[in-house]
N, C-alpha and C positions, 0 to 999 in steps of 0.2 A: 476502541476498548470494549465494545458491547457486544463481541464473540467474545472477548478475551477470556478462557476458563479459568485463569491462573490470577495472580496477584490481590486478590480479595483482602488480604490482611489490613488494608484502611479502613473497609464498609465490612468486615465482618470480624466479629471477636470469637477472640480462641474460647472454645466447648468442651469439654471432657465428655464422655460416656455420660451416665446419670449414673449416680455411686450412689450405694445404697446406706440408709441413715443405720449411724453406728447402734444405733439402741438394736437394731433386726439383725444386721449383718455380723456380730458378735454372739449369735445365739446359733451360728452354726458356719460351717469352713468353705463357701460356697466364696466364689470370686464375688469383690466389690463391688466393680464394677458391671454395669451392662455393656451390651454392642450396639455401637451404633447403627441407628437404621439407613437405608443406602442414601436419600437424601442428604441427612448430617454427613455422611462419611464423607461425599462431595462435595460439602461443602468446606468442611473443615480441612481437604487435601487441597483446596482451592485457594488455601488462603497462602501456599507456597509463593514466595517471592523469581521463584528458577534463579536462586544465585547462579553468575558467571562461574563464582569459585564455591563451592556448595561445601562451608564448613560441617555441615550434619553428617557429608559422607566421606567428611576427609579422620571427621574423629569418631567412624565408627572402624572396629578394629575388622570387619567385614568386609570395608567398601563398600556399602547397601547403595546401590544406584537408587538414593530414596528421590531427589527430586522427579524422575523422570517416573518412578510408580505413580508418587503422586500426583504429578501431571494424567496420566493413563486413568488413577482412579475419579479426580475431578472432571474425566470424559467418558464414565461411563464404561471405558475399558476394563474391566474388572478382571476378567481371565490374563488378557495381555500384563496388569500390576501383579497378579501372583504372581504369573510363570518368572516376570523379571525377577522378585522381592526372592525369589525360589533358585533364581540362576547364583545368587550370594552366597547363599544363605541355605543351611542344612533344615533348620528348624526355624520358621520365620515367626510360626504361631506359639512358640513357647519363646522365641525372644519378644516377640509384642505386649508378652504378661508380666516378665520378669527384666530383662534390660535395665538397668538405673538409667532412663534415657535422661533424665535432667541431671548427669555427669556426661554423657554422651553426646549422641545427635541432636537432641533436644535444647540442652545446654546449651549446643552453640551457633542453634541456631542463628540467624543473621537478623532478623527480626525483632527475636526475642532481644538481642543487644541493644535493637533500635527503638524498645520498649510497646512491643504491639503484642505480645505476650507470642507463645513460640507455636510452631505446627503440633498439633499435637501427632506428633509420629506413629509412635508406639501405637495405641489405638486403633489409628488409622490402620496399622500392620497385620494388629488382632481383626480386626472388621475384614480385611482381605482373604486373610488365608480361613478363618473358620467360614465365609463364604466360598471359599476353593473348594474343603471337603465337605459342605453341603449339596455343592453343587455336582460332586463326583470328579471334579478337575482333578484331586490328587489320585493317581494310578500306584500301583508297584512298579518297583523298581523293573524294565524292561531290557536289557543290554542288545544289543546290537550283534555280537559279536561273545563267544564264550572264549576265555583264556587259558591256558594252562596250568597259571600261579595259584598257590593255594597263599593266602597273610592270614595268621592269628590274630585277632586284637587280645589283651589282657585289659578288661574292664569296659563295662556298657553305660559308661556314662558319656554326655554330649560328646567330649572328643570324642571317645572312641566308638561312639555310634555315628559320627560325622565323618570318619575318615570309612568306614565300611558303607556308610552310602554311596559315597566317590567311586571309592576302588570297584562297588559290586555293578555300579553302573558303566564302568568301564569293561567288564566281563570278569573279573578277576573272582575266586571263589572265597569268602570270608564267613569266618570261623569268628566268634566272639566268646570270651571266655567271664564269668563273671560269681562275686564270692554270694551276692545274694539269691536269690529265688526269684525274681523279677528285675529286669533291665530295668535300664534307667541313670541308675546310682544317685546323686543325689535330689535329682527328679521328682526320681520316686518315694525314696525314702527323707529327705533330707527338706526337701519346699513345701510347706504346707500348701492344702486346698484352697485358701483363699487368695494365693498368690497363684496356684498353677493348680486348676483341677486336674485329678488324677488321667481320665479318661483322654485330656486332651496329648498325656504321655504316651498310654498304652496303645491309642490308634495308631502313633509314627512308628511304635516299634511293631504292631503285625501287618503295616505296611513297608517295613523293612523283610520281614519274616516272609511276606507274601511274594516278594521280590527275590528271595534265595538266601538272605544274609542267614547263618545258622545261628542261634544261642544255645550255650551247653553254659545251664546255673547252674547254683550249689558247690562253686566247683572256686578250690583253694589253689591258689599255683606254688608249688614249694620248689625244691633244687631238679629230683627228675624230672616232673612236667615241665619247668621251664628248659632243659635240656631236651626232650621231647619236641617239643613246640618247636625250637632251631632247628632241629633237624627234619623235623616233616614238614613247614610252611617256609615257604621262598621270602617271608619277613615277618617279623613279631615287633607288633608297636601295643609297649608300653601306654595305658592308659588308666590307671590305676586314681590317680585321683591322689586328696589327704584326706585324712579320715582317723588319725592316732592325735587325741583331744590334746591341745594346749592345758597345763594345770596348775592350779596352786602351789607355792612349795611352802605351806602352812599346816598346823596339828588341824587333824579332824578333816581335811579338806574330801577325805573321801567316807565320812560319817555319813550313816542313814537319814536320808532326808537330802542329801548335799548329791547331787548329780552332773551329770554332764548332758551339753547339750545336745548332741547328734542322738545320742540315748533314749532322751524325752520325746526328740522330734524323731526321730523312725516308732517308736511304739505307739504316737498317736498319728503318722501315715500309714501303720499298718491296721489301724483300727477301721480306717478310712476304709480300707478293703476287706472288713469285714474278719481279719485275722484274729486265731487268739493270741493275745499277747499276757503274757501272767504277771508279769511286773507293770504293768496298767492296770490290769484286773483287780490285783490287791492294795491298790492305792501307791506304789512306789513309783510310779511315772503317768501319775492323774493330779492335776492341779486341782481338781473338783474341790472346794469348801475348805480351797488353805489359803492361806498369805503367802504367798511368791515374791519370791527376790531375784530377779536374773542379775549374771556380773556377765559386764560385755558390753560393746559399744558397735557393734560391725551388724553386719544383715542377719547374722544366726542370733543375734541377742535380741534382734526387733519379732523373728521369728518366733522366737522360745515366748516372749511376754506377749504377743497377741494369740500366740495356742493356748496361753495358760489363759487369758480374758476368756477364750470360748470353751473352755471346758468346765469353768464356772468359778474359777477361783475367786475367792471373798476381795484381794488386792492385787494389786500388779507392781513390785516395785524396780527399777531398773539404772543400779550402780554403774556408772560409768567414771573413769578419772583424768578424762579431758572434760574441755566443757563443748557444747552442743557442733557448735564453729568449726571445732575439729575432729568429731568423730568420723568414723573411717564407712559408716552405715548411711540407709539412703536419709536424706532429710524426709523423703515422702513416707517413707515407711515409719518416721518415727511422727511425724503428723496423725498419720491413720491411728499410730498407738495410741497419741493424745487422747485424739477423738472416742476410742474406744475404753476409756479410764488408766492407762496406761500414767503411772508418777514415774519421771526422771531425775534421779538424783544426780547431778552434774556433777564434778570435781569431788568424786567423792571414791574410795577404793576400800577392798575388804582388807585387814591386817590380820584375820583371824574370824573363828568360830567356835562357839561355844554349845557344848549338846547336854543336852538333860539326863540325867544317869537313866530317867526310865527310858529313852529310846535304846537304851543297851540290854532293855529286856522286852523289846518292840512292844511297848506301852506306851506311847507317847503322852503324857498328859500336862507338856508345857510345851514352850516353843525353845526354834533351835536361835542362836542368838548369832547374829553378824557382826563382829568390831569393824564400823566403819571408819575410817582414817579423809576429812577432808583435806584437798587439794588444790594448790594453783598451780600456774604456767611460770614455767622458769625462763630461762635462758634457754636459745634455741640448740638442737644438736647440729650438726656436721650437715645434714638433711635438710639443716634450717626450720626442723618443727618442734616446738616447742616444748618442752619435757616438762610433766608435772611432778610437781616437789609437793612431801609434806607442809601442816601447817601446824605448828605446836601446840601442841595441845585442844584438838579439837576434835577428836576420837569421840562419837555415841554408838549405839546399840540401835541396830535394827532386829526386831521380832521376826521368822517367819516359819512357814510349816515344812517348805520345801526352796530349795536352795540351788539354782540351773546355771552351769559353769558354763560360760558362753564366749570363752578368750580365744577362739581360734584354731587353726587347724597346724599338723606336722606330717611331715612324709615319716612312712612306714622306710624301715631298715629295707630295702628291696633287694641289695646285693648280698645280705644274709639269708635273706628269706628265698629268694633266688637262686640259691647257692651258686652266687656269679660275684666273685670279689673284684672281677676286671671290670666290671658296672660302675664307671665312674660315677661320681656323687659330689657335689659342691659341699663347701663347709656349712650350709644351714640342710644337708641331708637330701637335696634333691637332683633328680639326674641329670648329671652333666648331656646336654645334646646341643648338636647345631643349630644353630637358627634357621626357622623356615623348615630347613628337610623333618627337624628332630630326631636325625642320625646320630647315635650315642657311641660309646667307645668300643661295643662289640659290634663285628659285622653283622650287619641286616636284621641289627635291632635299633628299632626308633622309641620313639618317648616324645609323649606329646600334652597338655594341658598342665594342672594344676600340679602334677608329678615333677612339673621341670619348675614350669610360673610357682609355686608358691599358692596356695590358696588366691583364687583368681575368680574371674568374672565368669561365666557358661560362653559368654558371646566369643570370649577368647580363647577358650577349648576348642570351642569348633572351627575356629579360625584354625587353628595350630591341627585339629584331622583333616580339615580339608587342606592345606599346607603340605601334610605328611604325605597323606592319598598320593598326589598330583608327583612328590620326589619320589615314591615308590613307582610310579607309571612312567614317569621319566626316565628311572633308571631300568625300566625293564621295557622299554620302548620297543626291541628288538628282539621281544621272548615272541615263540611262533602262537598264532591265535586262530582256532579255529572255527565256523560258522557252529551260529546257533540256531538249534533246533528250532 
């Protein structure tokens, strides 16, 4: 055993990065954590057990051949663990920062079961690949071979920037089409910095750009351009994303001061790049010196209340009406909130809102008022999870200055806005397509990520473009390809 590089988890305990103390790391959007230095890296991929049956990569929706990186990086292999962690995987270094890996690979892990506390994956992932493009190991896209086929994507969020790295790297000419001013999608505008610095976004995309992949922003797709786009690319995949806010259906819920959250969080990412943004400027989407209340329990509500900690808000409060056990958001992220002053109001739901006559002459000089309604767990649904019921009579008032709607996401009408009414759609609005190819009900148009999935994970976007890519090459196996220059 004294070559042995691997199975360390008895003589060595699981390490995290060194995270930085909430009192500093709340005073500005910079990631938590550190990298580890190459030592610890190796150490900590060392503590890999090499399961026979390696549950880490059987529930990552990737397949990340992670034992076998991690073996390569506890030997020192470093080039050889990206290129593999890189053979999966579109974006390795933005899933190392973002992944719920303690729902995922992390979670199940073998170890961790066995009470030795688990690899730390993710980490390890981030420590590879930001040593990849230190090192210059990541290149542009190079194809072997130039194609014919021209594919459209509609939308440059991880799907469908995962499925144009495939197809461009197979020779195929790709066109991205997208409604904001900078790729990404919610990347960009949607993940705060302290989860995903920006910069670590913009390199993958001018290393797609550098590689031939085209983006044409600013750019709305309505009935002609989508009839356009059929007719001049050899396929159009769908990749649009949700983005049309889950709401209230209560008086006032879209009163001044009462916001949504993708609202909040794109004006304070575009701040981040130095944008102007006017509704930040004038205090309407700046938590600076108010009382905040987010409503939400998922990853965009732990979002919304750790941007409003760093941009100086006096409170942080955060309505949720399940209790902690089963919200639908990371446990880790709501730890960091803890830690960061972040109050959780558990079983607790808004029933209304109350606003001050002067906010209706943008005078504010009281606060806006939330009817909170507490909650337990009922009997379970059909799903087997348990549905919270009111509790009689136990309705208080919460105070606050500003008010961040944080329930979730809906598909946009796309077969209206498309002007494609043969665009099949399931009954909660999103596009019907096949599994795997993401083949929909017109020909050689596909549909892939959170557009079909529902508000979903990133890791499973890119799962579903690289998916796509691979059915589109498949079925054009036999289109003629000519060398590249």
């Amino acid at each position: 055993m004294a070559n042995q590089p691997m199975l360390k988890f008895v003589t060595v305990q699981r390490a995290m990065p060194e995270k930085r103390r909430a009192t500093t790391r709340k005073t500005d959007f910079n990631e938590i954590y550190s990298r580890y230095a190459e030592a610890k890296a190796k150490e900590q991929a060392a503590r890999c057990s090499q399961c026979g049956v390696p549950y880490c990569q059987t529930h990552c929706p990737l397949h990340n051949n992670i034992p076998d990186w991690l073996l390569l990086t506890a030997q020192g292999r470093l080039r050889e663990a990206y290129q593999l962690s890189q053979a999966t995987n579109t974006f390795p270094e933005i899933c190392g920062r973002i992944c719920p890996q303690d729902r995922l690979c992390e979670g199940n892990c073998v170890i961790e079961q066995a009470g030795h506390g688990t690899v730390t994956i993710g980490s390890v992932e981030k420590y590879l690949c930001d040593t990849a493009w230190n090192e210059g190991w990541v290149t542009p896209i190079s194809p072997d071979l130039e194609r014919n086929e021209k594919i459209a994507i509609i939308g440059a969020g991880p799907g469908g920037l995962a499925a144009a790295e495939r197809l461009r790297q197979a020779g195929m000419h790709v066109t991205v089409y997208d409604r904001y001013d900078r790729a990404g999608g919610l990347l960009t505008y949607g993940i705060p910095g302290f989860k995903l610095e920006k910069d670590v976004v913009m390199r993958r995309i001018r290393q797609l750009e550098q590689g031939g992949v085209i983006f044409k922003l600013n750019c709305e797709i309505d009935a002609p351009l989508f009839d356009a786009l059929r007719s001049e690319y050899r396929a159009v995949i769908i990749a649009t994303g949700v983005y049309k806010s889950r709401d209230l259906q209560m008086q006032d819920s879209e009163a001044e001061g009462v916001v949504r959250a993708l609202d909040y969080l794109t004006a304070s990412n575009r701040k981040s790049f130095g944008d102007a943004v006017a509704k930040f400027d004038s205090g309407c989407l700046n938590a600076e010196g108010k009382r905040v209340v987010v409503i939400g329990g998922g990853d965009t509500a732990m979002d919304c209340v750790r941007t409003a900690v760093r941009q100086g808000a006096v409170s942080v409060k955060c309505l949720y009406r399940r209790d902690r056990a089963n919200m639908p958001g990371s446990q880790r992220e709501v730890a960091h909130a803890e830690e960061e002053g972040v109050i959780f109001e558990w079983l607790s739901t808004p029933k209304g809102f109350q606003v001050p006559l002067s906010t209706l002459k943008d005078k504010r000089d009281s606060a806006l008022i939330v009817e909170v309604q507490k909650m337990r767990l009922g009997t379970p649904d059909r799903t087997g999870r348990r549905q919270p019921e009111e509790i009689a009579e136990t309705q208080y008032h919460e105070e606050a200055d500003l008010i961040i709607k944080a329930l979730g996401f809906e598909p946009e009408n796309l077969p209206q806005l498309f002007g494609a009414p043969e665009l099949e759609i399931t009954r909660w609005g999103t596009i019907k397509a096949e599994q795997g190819s993401g083949q929909t009900a017109l020909k050689n148009v596909y549909a892939i990520g959170d557009i079909v999935r529902g508000a979903s994970l990133v890791v499973w976007a890119i799962r579903d473009g690289r998916d796509c890519a691979e059915a589109i090459l498949s079925k054009c196996a036999t289109t003629h390809v000519i060398a590249a220059e």
